[in-house]
KOLNUBA-942493 format. One record per residue (C-alpha): residue in one letter; z, y, x. Coordinates in steps of 0.1 Angstrom, whole numbers. Example, Ala and Ser with C-alpha at 12.3 -4.5 7.8 and 13.67 -1.06 7.14 Angstrom:
BEGIN
(atom A, (78, -45, 123))
(atom S, (71, -11, 137))
// end
This chain:
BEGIN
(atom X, (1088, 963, 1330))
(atom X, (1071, 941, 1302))
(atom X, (1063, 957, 1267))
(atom X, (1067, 933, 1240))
(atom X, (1066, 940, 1202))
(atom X, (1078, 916, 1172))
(atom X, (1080, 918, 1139))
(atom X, (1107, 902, 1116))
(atom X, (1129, 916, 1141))
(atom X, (1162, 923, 1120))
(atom X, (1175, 884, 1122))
(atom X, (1169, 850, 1131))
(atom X, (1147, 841, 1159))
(atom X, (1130, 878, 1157))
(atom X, (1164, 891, 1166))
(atom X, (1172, 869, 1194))
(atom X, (1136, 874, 1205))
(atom X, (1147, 912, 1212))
(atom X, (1179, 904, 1226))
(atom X, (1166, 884, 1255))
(atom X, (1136, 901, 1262))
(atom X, (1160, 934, 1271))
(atom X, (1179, 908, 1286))
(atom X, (1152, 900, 1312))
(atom X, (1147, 938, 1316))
(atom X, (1123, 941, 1297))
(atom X, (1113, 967, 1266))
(atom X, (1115, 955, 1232))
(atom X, (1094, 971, 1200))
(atom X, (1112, 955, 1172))
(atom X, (1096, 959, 1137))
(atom X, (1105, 949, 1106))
(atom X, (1111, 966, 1069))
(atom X, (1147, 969, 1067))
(atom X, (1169, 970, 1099))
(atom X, (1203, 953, 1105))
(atom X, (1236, 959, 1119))
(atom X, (1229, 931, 1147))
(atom X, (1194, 951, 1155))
(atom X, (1209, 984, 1160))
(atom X, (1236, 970, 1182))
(atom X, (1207, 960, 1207))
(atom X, (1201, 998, 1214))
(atom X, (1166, 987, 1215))
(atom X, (1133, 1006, 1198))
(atom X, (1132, 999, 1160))
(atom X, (1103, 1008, 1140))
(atom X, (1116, 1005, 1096))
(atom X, (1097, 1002, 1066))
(atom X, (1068, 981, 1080))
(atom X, (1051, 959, 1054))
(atom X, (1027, 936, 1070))
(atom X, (1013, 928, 1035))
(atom X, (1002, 968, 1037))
(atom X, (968, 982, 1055))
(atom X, (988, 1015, 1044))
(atom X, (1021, 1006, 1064))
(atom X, (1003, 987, 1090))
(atom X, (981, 1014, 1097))
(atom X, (1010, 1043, 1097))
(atom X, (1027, 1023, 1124))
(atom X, (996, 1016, 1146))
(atom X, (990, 1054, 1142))
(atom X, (1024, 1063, 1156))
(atom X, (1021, 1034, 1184))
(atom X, (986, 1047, 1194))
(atom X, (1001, 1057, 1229))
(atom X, (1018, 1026, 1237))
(atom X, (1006, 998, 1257))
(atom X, (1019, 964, 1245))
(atom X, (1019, 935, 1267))
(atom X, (1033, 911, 1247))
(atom X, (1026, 909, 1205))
(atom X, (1046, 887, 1188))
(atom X, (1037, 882, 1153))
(atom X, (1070, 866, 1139))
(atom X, (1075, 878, 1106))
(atom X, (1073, 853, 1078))
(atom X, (1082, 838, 1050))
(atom X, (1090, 805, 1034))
(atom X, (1094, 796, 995))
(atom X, (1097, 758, 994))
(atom X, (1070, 744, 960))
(atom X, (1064, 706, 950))
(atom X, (1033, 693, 935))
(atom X, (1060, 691, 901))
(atom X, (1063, 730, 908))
(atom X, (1031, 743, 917))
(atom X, (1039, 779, 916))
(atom X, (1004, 797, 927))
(atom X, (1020, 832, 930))
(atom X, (1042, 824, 953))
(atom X, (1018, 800, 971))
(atom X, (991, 837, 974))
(atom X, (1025, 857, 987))
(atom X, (1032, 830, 1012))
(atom X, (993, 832, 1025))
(atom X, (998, 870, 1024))
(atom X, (1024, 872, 1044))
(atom X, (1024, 843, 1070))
(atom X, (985, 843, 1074))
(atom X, (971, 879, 1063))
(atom X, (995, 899, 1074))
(atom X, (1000, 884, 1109))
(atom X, (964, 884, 1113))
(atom X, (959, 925, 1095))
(atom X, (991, 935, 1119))
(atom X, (974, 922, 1152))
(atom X, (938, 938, 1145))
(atom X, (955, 970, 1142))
(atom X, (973, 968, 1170))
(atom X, (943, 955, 1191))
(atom X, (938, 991, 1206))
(atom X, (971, 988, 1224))
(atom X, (962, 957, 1241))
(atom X, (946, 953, 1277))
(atom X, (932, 927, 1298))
(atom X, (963, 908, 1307))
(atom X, (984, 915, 1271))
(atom X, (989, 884, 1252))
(atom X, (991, 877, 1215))
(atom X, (1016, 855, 1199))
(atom X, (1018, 834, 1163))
(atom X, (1045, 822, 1152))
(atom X, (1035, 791, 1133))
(atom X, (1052, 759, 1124))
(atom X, (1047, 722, 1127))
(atom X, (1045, 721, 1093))
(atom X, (1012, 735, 1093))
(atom X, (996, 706, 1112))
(atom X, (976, 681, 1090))
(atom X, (983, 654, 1114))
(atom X, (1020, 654, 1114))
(atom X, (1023, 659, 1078))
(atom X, (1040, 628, 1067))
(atom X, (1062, 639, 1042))
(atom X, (1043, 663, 1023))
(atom X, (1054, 687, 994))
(atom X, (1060, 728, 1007))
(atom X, (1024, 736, 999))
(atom X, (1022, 770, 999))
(atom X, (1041, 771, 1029))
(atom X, (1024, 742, 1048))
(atom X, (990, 758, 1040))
(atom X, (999, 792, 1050))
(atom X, (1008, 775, 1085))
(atom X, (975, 763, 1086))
(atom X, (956, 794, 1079))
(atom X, (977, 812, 1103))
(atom X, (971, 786, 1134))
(atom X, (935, 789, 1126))
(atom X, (938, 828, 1128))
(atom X, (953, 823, 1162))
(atom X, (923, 798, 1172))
(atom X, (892, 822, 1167))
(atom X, (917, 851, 1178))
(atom X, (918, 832, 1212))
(atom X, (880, 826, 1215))
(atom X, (874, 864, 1203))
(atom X, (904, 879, 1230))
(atom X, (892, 857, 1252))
(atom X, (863, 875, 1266))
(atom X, (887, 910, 1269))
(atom X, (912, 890, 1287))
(atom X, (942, 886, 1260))
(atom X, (956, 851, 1255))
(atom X, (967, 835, 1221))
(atom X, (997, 817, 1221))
(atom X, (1001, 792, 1186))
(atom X, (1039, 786, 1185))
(atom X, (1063, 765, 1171))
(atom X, (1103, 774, 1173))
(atom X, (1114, 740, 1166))
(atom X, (1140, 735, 1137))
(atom X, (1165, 764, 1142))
(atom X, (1198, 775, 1127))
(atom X, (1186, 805, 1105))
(atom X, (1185, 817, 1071))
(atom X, (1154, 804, 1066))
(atom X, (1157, 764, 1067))
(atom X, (1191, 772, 1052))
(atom X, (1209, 770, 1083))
(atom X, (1205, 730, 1087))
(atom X, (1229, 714, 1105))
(atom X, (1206, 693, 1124))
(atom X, (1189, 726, 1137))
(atom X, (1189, 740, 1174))
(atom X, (1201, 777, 1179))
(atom X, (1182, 806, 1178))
(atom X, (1192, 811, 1215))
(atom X, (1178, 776, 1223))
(atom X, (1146, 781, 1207))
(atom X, (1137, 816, 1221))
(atom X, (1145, 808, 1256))
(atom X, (1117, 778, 1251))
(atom X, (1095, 802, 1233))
(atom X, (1099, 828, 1262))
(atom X, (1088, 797, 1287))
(atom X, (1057, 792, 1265))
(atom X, (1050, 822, 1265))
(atom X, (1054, 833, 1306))
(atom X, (1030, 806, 1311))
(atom X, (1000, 815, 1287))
(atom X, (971, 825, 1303))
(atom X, (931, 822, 1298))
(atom X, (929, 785, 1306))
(atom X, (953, 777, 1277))
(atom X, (949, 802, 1252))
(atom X, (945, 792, 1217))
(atom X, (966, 758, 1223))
(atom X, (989, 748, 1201))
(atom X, (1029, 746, 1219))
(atom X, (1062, 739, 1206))
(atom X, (1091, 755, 1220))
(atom X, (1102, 727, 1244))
(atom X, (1066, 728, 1259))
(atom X, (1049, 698, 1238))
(atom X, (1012, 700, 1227))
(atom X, (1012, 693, 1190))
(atom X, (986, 680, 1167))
(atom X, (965, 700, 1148))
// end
């Protein structure tokens, strides 16, 4: 049995990540600040009041973890606050980056130690952090956070490499959740992760630090 952890676990595509990894009969570590009623029905391990944003949270958690092997890190949490060059609000453009790119890249150094030759790290990115598929611009913050994130992932996987973790750069596709404000023309959170679970069974050393979307295309950086 498979360890995975994720953060953003309380909804969206964090949830249904812990759903069907304890579906596959597997453990899920789900992190996230606040829990939800849909977590705790899962009867899976929670961890609250995580801040990725925090050395101070970060650290209390990799503290209490400091026994647990993790084969799987999944660094899903994130955030998205949509700004137009008309509305360039910088503040929210450095929370974005602290978030989506610092803290997914402060949460997997400290989790490091729990990782073995054979774990593998995940980043959840988007496609609207590559520069050569941006044709309709706008979303700055966001957009460049993606970026910065994907680029964490990239010298992560030449770093891990060596020690025998893989990096996985991912990209859900556009789902149902609460982030793209449920869009109609979006795939389901169930769709996405089972994808995203395909990607992620076949990472290894020889394609670590590649950029995948869900349904297994190689996208653009």
């Amino acid at each position: 049995m498979a360890t995975y952890l994720v953060t953003g676990a309380n909804r969206g595509i964090g949830l249904e990540y812990c759903r069907q990894i304890k579906e596959q009969g597997d453990q899920a570590i789900a992190v996230c600040r606040d829990s939800s009623e849909e977590l705790d029905a899962l009867g899976v391990q929670i961890e609250t009041g995580v801040d990725i944003t925090s050395d101070k949270s970060v650290d209390t958690l990799a503290k209490k973890l400091k026994d647990t092997p993790i084969d799987v890190l999944i660094n899903n949490a994130g955030i998205v606050e949509r700004i137009s060059l008309d509305n360039l609000d910088f503040e929210s453009m450095r929370k974005q980056f602290e978030v989506n790119a610092l803290g997914t890249l402060r949460f997997t150094k400290a989790l490091l130690p729990n990782l073995s030759k054979g774990s593998k790290v995940i980043i959840m990115t988007s496609r609207m952090g590559s520069i050569d598929d941006n044709t309709s611009g706008g979303s700055y913050g966001y957009r460049m956070s993606k970026v910065a994130v994907s680029m964490a992932g990239k010298s992560l996987s030449v770093d891990l490499k060596p020690h025998g973790i893989a990096v996985g750069i991912l990209h859900p596709g556009l789902v149902k959740t609460r982030m793209t404000g449920f869009r109609d023309d979006g795939i389901t959170t169930e769709e996405s992760v089972k994808g995203l679970l395909k990607r992620i069974n076949a990472l290894n050393l020889d394609n670590t630090g590649t950029f995948w979307h869900a349904k297994g295309e190689v996208l653009p950086w």
